[in-house]
VOMIRO-972678 format. One record per residue: x, y, z of N, C-alpha, C in turn; residue in three letters. Coordinates in steps of 0.1 Angstrom, whole numbers, padded with zeros to 4 digits, always signed. Layout:
BEGIN
XYZXYZXYZAla
...
//
This chain:
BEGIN
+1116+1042-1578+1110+1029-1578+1110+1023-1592Unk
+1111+1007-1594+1111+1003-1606+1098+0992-1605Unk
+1096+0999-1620+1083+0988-1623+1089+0972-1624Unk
+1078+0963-1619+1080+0949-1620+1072+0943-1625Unk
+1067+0937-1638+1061+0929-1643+1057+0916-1643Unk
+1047+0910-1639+1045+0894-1640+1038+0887-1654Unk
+1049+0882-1658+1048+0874-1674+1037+0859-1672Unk
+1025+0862-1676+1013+0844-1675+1023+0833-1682Unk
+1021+0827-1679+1027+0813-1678+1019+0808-1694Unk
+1030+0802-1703+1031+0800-1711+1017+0789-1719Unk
+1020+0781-1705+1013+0772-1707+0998+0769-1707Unk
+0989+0784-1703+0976+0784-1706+0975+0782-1724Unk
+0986+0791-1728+0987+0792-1744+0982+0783-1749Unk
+0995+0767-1745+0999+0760-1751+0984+0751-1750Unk
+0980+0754-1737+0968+0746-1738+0951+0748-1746Unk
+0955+0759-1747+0943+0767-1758+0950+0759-1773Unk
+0964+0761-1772+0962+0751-1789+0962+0742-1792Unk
+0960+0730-1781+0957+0720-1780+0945+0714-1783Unk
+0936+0724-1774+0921+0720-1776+0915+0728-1793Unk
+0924+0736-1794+0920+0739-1811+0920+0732-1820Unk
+0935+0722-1818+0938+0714-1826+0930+0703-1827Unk
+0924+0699-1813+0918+0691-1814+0901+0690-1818Unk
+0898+0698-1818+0883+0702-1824+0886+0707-1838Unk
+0896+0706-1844+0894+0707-1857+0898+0719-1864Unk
+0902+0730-1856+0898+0746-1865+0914+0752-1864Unk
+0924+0738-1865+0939+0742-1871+0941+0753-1877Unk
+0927+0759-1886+0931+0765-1895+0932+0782-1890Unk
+0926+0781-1879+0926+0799-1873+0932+0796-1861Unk
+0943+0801-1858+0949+0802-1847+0941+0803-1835Unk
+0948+0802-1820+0940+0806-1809+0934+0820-1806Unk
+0946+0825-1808+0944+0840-1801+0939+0848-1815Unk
+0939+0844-1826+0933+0852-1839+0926+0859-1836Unk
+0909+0857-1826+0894+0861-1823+0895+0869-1817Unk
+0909+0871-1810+0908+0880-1797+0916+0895-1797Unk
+0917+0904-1789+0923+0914-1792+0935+0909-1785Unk
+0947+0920-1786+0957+0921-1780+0961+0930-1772Unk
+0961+0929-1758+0960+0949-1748+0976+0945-1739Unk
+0982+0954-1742+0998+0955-1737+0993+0965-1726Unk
+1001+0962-1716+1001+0972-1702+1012+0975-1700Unk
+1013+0986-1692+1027+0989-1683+1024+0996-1679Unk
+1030+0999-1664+1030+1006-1651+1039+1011-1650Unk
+1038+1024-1642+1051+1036-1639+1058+1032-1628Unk
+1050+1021-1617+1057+1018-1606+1052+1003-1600Unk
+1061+0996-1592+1052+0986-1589+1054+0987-1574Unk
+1061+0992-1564+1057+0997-1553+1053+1007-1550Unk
+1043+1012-1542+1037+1025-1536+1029+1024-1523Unk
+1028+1032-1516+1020+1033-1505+1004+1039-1509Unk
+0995+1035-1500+0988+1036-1504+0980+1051-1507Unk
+0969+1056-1517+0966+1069-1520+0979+1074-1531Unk
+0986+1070-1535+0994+1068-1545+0994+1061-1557Unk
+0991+1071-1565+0988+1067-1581+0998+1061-1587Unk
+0993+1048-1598+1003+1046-1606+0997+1046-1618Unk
+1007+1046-1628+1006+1053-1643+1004+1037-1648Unk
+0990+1036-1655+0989+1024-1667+0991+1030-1685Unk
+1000+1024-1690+0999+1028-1704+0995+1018-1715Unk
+0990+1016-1722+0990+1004-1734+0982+1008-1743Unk
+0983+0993-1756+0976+0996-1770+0969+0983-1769Unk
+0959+0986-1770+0952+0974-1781+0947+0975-1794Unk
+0951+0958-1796+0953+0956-1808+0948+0942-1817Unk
+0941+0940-1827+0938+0960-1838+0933+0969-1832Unk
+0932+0980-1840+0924+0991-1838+0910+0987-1833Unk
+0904+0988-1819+0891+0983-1811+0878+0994-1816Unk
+0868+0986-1822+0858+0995-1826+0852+0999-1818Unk
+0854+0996-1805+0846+1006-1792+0855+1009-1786Unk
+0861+1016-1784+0870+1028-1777+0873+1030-1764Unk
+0870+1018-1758+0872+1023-1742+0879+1008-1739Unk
+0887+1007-1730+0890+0995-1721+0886+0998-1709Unk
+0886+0986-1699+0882+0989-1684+0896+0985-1678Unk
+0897+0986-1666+0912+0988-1657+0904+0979-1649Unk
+0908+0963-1644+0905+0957-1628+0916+0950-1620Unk
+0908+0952-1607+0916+0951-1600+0915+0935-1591Unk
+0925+0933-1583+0925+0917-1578+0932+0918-1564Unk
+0927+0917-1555+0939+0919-1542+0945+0904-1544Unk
+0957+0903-1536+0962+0891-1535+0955+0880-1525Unk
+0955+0869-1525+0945+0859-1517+0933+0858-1520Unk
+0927+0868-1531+0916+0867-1537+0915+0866-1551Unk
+0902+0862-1552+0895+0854-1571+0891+0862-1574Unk
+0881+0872-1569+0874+0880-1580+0881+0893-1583Unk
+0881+0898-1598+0880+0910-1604+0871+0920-1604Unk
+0879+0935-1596+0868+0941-1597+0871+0957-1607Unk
+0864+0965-1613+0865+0974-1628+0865+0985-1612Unk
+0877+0992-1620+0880+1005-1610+0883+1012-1616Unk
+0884+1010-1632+0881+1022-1642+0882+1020-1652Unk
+0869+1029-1662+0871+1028-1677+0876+1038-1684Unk
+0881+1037-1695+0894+1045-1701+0890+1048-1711Unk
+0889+1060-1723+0886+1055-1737+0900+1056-1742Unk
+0899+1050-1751+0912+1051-1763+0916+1061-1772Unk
+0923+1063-1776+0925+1069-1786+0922+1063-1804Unk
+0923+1073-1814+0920+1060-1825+0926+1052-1827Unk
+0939+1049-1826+0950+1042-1825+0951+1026-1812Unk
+0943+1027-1807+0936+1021-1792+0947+1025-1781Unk
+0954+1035-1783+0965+1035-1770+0957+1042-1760Unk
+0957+1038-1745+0954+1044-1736+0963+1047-1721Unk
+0962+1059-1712+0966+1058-1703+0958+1065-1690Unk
+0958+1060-1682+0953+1064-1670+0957+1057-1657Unk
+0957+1069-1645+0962+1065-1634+0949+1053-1624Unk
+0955+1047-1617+0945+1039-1605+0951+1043-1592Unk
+0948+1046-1584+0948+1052-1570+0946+1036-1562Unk
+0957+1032-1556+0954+1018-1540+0950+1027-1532Unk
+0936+1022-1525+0927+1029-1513+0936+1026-1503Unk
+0941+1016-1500+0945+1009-1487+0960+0999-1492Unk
+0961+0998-1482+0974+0989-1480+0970+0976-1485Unk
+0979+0968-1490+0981+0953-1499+0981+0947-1508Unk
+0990+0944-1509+0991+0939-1526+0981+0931-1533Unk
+0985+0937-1547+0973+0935-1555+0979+0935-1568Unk
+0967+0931-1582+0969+0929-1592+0962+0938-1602Unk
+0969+0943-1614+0961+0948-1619+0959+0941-1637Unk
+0951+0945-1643+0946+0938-1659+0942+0950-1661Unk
+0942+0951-1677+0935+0958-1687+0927+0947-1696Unk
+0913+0954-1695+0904+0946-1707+0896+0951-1716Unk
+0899+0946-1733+0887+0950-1738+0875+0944-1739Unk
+0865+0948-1743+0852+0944-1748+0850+0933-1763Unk
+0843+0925-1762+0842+0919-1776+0833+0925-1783Unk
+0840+0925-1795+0832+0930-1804+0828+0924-1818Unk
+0817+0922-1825+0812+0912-1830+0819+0899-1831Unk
+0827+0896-1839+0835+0881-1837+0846+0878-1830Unk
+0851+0894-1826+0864+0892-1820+0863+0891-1802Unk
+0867+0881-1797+0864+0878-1782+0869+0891-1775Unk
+0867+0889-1768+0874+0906-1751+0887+0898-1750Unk
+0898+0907-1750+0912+0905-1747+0917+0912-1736Unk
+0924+0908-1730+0932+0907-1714+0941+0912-1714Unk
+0948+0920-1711+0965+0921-1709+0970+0918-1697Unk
+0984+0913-1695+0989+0905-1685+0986+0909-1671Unk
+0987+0904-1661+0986+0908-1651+0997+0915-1642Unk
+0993+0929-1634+1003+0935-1633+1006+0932-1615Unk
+1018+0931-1609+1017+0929-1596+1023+0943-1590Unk
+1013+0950-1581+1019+0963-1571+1018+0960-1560Unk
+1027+0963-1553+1030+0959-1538+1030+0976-1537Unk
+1018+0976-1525+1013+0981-1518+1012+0985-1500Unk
+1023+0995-1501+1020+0997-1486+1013+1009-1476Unk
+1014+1008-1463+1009+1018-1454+1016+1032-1456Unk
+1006+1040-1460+1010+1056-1458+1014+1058-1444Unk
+1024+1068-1443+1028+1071-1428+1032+1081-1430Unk
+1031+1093-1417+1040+1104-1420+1024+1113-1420Unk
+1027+1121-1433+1013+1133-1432+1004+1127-1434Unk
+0991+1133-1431+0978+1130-1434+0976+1134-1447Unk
+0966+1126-1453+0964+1126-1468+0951+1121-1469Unk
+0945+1122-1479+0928+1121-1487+0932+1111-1494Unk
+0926+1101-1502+0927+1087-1507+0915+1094-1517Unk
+0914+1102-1524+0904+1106-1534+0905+1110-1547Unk
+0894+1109-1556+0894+1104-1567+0885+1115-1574Unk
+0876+1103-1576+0863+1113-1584+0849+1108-1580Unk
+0839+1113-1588+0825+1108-1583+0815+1114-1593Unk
+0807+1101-1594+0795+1109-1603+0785+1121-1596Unk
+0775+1127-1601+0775+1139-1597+0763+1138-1585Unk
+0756+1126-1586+0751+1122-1576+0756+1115-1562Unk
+0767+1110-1562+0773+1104-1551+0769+1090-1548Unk
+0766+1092-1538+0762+1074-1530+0772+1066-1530Unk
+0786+1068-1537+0796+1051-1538+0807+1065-1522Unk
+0816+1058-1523+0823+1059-1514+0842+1061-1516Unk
+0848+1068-1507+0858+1068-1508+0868+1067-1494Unk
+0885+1065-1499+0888+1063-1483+0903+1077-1481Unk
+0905+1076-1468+0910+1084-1463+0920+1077-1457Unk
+0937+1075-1459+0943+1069-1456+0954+1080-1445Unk
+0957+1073-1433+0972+1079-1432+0971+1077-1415Unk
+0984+1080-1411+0987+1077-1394+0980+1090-1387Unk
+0966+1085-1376+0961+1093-1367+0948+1097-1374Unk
+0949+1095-1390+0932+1096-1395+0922+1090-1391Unk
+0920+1078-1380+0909+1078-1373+0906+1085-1360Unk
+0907+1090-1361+0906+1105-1348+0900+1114-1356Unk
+0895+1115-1365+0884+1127-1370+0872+1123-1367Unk
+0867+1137-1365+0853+1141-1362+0846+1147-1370Unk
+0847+1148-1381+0846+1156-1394+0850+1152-1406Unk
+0837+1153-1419+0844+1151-1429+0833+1158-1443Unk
+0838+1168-1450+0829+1174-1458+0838+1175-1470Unk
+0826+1183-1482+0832+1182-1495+0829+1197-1502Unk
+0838+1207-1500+0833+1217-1504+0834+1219-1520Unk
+0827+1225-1527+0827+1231-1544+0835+1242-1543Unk
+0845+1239-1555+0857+1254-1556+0847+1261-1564Unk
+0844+1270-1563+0835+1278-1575+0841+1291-1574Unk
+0840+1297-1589+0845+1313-1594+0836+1322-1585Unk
+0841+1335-1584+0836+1344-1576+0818+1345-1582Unk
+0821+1346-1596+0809+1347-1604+0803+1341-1603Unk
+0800+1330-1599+0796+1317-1599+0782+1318-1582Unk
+0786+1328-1573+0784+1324-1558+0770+1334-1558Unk
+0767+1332-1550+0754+1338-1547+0758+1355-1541Unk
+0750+1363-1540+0752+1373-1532+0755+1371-1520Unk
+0767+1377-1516+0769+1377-1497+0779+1362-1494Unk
+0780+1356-1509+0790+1343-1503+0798+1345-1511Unk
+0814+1341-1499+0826+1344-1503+0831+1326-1503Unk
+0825+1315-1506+0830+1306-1508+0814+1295-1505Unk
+0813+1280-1510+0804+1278-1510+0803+1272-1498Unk
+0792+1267-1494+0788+1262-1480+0794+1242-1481Unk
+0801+1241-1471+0808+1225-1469+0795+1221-1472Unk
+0794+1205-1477+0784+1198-1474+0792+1181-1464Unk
+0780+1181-1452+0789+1175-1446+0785+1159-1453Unk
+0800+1150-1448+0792+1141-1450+0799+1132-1445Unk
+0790+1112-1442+0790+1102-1434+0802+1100-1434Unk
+0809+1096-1423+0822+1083-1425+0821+1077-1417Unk
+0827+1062-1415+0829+1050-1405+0845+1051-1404Unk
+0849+1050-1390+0865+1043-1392+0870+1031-1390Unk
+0878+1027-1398+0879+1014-1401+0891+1010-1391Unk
+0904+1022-1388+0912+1016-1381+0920+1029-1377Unk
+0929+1029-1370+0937+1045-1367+0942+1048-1377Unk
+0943+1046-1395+0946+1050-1402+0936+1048-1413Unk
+0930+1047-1414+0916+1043-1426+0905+1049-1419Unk
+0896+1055-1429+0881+1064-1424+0875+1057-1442Unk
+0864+1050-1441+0859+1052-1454+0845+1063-1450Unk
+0846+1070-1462+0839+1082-1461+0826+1079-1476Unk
+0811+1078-1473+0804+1082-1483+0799+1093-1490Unk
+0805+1094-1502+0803+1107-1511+0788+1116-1513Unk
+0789+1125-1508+0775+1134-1507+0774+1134-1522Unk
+0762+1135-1525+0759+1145-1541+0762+1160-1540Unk
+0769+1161-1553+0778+1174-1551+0777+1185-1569Unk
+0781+1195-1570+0787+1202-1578+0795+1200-1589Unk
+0795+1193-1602+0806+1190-1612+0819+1201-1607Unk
+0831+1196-1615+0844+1200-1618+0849+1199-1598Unk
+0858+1212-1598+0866+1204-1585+0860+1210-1573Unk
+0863+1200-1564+0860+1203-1550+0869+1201-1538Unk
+0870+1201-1529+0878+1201-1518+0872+1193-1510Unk
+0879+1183-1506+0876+1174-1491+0885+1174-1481Unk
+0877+1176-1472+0886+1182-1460+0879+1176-1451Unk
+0889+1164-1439+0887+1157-1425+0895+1164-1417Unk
+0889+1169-1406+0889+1173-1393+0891+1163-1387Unk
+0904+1162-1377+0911+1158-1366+0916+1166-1356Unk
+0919+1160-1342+0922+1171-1332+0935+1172-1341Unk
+0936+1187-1338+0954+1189-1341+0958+1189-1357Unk
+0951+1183-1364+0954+1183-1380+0942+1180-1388Unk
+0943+1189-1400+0931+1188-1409+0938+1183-1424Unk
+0930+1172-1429+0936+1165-1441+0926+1171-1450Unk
+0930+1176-1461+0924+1180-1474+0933+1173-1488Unk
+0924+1173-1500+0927+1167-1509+0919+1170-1517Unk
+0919+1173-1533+0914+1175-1541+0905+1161-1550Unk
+0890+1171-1550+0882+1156-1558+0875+1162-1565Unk
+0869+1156-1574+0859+1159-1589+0849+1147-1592Unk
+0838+1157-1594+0821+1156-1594+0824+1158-1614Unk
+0821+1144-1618+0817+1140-1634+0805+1136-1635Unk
+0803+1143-1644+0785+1140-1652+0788+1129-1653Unk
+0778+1118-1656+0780+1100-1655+0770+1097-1662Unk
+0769+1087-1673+0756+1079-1674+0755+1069-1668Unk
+0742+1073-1664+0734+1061-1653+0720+1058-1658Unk
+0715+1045-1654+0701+1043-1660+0692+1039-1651Unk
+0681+1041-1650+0668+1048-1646+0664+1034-1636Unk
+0663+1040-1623+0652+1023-1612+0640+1027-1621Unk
+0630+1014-1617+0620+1013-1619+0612+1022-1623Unk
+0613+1030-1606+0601+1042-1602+0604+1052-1613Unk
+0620+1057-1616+0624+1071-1626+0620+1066-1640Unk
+0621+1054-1642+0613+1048-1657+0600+1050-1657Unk
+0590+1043-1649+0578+1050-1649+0572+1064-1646Unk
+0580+1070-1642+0579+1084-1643+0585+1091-1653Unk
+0593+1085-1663+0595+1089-1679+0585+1087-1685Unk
+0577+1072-1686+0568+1066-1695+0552+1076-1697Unk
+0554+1077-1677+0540+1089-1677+0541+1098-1682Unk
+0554+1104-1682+0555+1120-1693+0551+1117-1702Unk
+0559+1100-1712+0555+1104-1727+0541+1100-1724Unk
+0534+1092-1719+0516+1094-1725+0515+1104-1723Unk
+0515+1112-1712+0509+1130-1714+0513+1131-1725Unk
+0523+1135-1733+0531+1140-1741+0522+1135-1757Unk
+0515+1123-1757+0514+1116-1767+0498+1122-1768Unk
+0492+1130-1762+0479+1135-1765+0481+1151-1763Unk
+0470+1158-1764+0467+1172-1763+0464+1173-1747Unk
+0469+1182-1736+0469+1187-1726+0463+1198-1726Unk
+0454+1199-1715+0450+1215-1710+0462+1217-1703Unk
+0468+1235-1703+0477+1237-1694+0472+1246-1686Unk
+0466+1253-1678+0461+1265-1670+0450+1272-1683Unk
+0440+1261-1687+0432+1266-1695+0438+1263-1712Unk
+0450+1267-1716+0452+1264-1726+0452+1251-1730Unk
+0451+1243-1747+0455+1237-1749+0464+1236-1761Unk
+0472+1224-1755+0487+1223-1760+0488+1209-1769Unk
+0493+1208-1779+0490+1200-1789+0499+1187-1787Unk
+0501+1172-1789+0505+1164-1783+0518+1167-1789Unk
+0531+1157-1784+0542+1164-1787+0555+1149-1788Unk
+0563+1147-1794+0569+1132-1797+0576+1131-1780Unk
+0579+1120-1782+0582+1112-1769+0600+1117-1765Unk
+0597+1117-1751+0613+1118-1745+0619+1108-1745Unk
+0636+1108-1748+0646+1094-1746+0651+1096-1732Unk
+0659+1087-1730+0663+1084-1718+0677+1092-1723Unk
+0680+1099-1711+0692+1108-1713+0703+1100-1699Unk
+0712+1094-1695+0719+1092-1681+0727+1099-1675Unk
+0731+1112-1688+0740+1121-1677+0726+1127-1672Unk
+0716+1136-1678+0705+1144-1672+0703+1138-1656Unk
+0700+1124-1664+0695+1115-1648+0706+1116-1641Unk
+0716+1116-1640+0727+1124-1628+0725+1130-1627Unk
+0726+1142-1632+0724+1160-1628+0711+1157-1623Unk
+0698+1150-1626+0689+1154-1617+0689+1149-1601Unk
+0695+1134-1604+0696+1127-1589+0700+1136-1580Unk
+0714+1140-1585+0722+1149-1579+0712+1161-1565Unk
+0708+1168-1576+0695+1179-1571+0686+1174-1560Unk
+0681+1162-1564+0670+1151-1557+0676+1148-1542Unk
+0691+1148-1543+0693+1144-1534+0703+1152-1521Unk
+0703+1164-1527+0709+1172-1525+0699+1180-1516Unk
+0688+1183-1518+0674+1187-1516+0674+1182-1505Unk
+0672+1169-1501+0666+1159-1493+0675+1163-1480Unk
+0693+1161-1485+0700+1158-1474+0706+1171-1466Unk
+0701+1184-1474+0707+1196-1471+0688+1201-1467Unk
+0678+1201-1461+0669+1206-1466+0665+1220-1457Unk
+0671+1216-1449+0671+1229-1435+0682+1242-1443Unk
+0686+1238-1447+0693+1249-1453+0687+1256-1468Unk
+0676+1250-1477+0667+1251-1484+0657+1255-1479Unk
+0654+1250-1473+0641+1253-1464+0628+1254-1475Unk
+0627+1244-1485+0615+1240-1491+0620+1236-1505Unk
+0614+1231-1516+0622+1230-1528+0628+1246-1536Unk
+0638+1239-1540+0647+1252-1547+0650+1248-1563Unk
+0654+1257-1575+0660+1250-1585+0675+1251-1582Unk
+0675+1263-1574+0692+1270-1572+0700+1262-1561Unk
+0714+1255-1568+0718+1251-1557+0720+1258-1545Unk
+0720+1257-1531+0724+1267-1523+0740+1269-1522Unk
+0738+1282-1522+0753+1289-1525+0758+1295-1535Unk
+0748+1293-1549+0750+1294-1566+0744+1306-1569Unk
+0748+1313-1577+0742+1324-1579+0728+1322-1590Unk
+0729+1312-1596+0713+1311-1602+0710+1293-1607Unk
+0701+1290-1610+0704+1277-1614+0710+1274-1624Unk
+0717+1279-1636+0725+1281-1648+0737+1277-1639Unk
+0740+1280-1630+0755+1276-1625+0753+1258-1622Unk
+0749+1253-1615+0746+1241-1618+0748+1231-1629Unk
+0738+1235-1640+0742+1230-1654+0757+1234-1659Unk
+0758+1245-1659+0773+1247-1665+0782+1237-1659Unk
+0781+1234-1644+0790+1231-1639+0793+1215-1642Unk
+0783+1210-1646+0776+1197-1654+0782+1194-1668Unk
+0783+1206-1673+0789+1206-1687+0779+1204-1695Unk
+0769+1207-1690+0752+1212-1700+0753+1223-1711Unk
+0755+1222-1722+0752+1233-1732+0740+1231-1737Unk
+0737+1245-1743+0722+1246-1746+0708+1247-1739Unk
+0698+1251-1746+0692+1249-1736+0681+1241-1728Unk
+0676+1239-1716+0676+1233-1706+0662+1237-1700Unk
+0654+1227-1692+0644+1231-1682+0645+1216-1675Unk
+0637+1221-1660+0640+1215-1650+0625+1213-1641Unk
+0618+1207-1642+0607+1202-1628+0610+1201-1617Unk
+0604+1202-1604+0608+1195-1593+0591+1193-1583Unk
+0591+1180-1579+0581+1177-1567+0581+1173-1557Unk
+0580+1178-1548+0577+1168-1538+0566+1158-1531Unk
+0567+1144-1531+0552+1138-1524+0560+1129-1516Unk
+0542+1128-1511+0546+1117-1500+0547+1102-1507Unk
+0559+1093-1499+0567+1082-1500+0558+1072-1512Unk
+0539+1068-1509+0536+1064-1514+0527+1060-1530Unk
+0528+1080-1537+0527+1079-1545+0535+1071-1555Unk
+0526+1071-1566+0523+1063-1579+0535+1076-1586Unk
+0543+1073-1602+0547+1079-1607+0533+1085-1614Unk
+0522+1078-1618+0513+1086-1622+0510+1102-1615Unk
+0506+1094-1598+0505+1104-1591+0512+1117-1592Unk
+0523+1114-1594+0535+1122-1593+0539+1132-1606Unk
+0535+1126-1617+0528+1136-1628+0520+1146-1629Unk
+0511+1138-1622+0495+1148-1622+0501+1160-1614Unk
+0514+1161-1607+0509+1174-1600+0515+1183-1604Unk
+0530+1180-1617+0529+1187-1628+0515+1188-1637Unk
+0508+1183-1642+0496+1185-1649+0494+1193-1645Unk
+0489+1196-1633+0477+1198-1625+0489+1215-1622Unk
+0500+1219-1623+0502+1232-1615+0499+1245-1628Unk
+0503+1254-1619+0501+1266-1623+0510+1276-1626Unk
+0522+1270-1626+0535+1280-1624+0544+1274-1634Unk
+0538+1269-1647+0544+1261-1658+0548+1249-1659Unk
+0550+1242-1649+0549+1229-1650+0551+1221-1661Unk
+0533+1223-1659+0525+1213-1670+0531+1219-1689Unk
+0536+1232-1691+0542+1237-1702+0552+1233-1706Unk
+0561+1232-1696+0570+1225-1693+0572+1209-1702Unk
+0568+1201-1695+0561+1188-1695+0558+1187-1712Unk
+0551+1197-1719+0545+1191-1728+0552+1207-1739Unk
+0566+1206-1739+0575+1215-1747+0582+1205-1760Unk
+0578+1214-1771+0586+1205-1779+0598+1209-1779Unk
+0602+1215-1779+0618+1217-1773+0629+1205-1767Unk
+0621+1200-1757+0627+1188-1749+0627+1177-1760Unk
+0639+1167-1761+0634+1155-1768+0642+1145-1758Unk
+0652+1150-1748+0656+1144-1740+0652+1143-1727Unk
+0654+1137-1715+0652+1139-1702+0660+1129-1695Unk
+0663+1132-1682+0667+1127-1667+0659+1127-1657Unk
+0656+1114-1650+0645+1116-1639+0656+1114-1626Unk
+0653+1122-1616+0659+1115-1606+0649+1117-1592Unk
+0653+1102-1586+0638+1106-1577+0650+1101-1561Unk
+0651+1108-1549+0659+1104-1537+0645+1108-1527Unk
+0649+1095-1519+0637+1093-1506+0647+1098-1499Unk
+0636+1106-1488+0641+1110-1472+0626+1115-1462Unk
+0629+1119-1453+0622+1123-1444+0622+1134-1447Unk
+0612+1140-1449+0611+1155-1451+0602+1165-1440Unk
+0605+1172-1434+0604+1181-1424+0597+1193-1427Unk
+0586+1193-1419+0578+1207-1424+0571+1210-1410Unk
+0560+1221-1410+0552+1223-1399+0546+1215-1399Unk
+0536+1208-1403+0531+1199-1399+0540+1183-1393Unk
+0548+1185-1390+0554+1173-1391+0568+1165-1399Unk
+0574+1154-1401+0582+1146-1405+0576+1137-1413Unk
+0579+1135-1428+0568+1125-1433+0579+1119-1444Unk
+0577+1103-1442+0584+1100-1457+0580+1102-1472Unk
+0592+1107-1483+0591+1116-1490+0596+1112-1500Unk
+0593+1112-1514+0600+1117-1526+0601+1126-1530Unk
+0616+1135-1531+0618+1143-1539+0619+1138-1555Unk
+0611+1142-1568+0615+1137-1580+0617+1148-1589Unk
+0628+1150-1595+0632+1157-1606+0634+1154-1614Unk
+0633+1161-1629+0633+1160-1643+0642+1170-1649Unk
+0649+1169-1655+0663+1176-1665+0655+1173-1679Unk
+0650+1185-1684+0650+1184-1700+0662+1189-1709Unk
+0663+1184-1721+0666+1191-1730+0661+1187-1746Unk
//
């Protein structure tokens, strides 16, 4: 296949130095302020779940390091970021983009502005995109370590699954006693058409995993990866930071002791992944926990977890559960208030970082079904 390039029309140029000229500022060119991002693609036709290769530089050298990759179907206005890239020093970068589905589309590279210099564009690229046919295949990527966004499953006869989960590859060393591989976690999909399933991503395990859709007659697997992400705090996980640092900002009794006040936690966004993750993992697997755990189920301790996170050093972890309508205060106090370190926890100078992650569900016990926060804390 040969790459095909679409060259912008000259004439936006011409019209930016028109209006330069005419306001006066002859003296600095148009495009002076802006960067300059060159693209190229390894292909411009492909079927869909088929990667193509973007490569380019921008230029000068970009004092923030990253460009974003968006995308444009054809017949449509808006741009949407389907991935950020960092650079190299030099600003060269390259990275693949995966078409979910069939139709042609456009792609751009962009940078960021940075103090005086405006965000620069590189051309637009056109890939004609078609229907996968033939074997079944996975349309998968990656995912932060919490999940919630979504991915798709392309190919002829993939809407006839009845099944669709995401297992963790994990080292022998890595597994609990008595398991010889970890437990699937299942998870939601809708089908869109006899060859499309969009599937929503469970919270999972960093590094790689396996996704695997069940069909009568054929099972589609494909390889995907769980990346630590920064993400930043709802409401509720903010004020359930803020309540740490006032604890934190006075002297605490802990099980009788007291413990001397202690400087304030920052907001950390990968922790707050790795904790969502947990939070939510908890919630949606709970019959198989059968109460709160720190250890994922299937892992041989909670240290596997973190590792798999790409957590160095060391680390502590909270976990609560209440009912739906607690206060983040509330929800402190019952660290304060425990007996099994908690509150030590809480009020460690050790920690200078943290991640809150708080996932609602129905939570199931003897007494009943009751709406629930699970909320977790990742120190470091």
């Amino acid at each position: 296949m040969r790459s095909t390039l679409l060259h912008r029309a000259a004439a936006v140029l011409t019209g930016l130095g028109l209006v330069t000229g005419w306001s006066g500022f002859a003296a600095t060119p148009a495009q002076a302020a802006r960067y300059s991002v060159s693209v190229r693609a390894s292909d411009a036709t492909v079927t869909a779940c088929e990667g193509v290769n973007l490569t380019g530089r921008v230029s000068p050298r970009p004092s923030r390091r990253t460009v974003t990759v968006q995308e444009r179907l054809v017949g449509q206005s808006r741009w949407t970021t389907v991935a950020t890239v960092k650079t190299t020093k030099q600003g060269r970068y390259r990275t693949t983009v995966v078409p979910a589905s069939a139709g042609d589309r456009y792609y751009r590279v962009r940078t960021p502005k940075h103090g005086k210099r405006k965000a620069g564009y590189s051309r637009q690229l056109f890939v004609r995109v078609g229907e996968q046919v033939g074997d079944l295949r996975a349309c998968a990527a990656s995912s932060t370590l919490a999940g919630g966004g979504s991915t798709t499953i392309t190919g002829a006869g993939v809407g006839s699954a009845t099944r669709v989960t995401f297992t963790p590859q994990l080292d022998r060393d890595q597994l609990a006693a008595g398991f010889t591989s970890m437990p699937a976690v299942e998870a939601e999909f809708a089908v869109v058409d006899d060859h499309t399933l969009t599937v929503r991503v469970p919270a999972g395990l960093g590094g790689a995993n396996l996704i695997t859709a069940s069909a009568p007659g054929a099972t589609i697997t494909a390889n995907f990866t769980y990346k630590r992400t920064w993400r930043s705090p709802t409401a509720f996980e903010a004020s359930v930071l803020s309540e740490l640092n006032q604890r934190r900002a006075k002297a605490e009794v802990c099980n009788g002791r007291t413990l001397p006040k202690v400087h304030p936690l920052r907001w950390d966004g990968g922790l707050g992944d790795l904790a969502l993750s947990h939070s939510r993992d908890l919630v949606t697997r709970q019959q198989i926990y059968q109460g709160l755990d720190h250890v994922t189920a299937g892992t041989r301790s909670v240290s596997t977890r973190f590792a798999l996170a790409g957590v160095t050093g060391a680390y502590g972890e909270v976990l609560a559960l209440s009912p739906r309508g607690y206060t983040a205060a509330q929800v402190v106090n019952q660290w304060m208030k425990s007996t099994t370190g908690h509150c030590e926890s809480v009020m460690s100078a050790a920690w200078t970082k943290a991640g809150v992650g708080v996932a609602a569900g129905v939570w199931l016990s003897d007494v009943g079904a009751q709406d629930s926060n699970v909320s977790n804390v990742d120190f470091q």
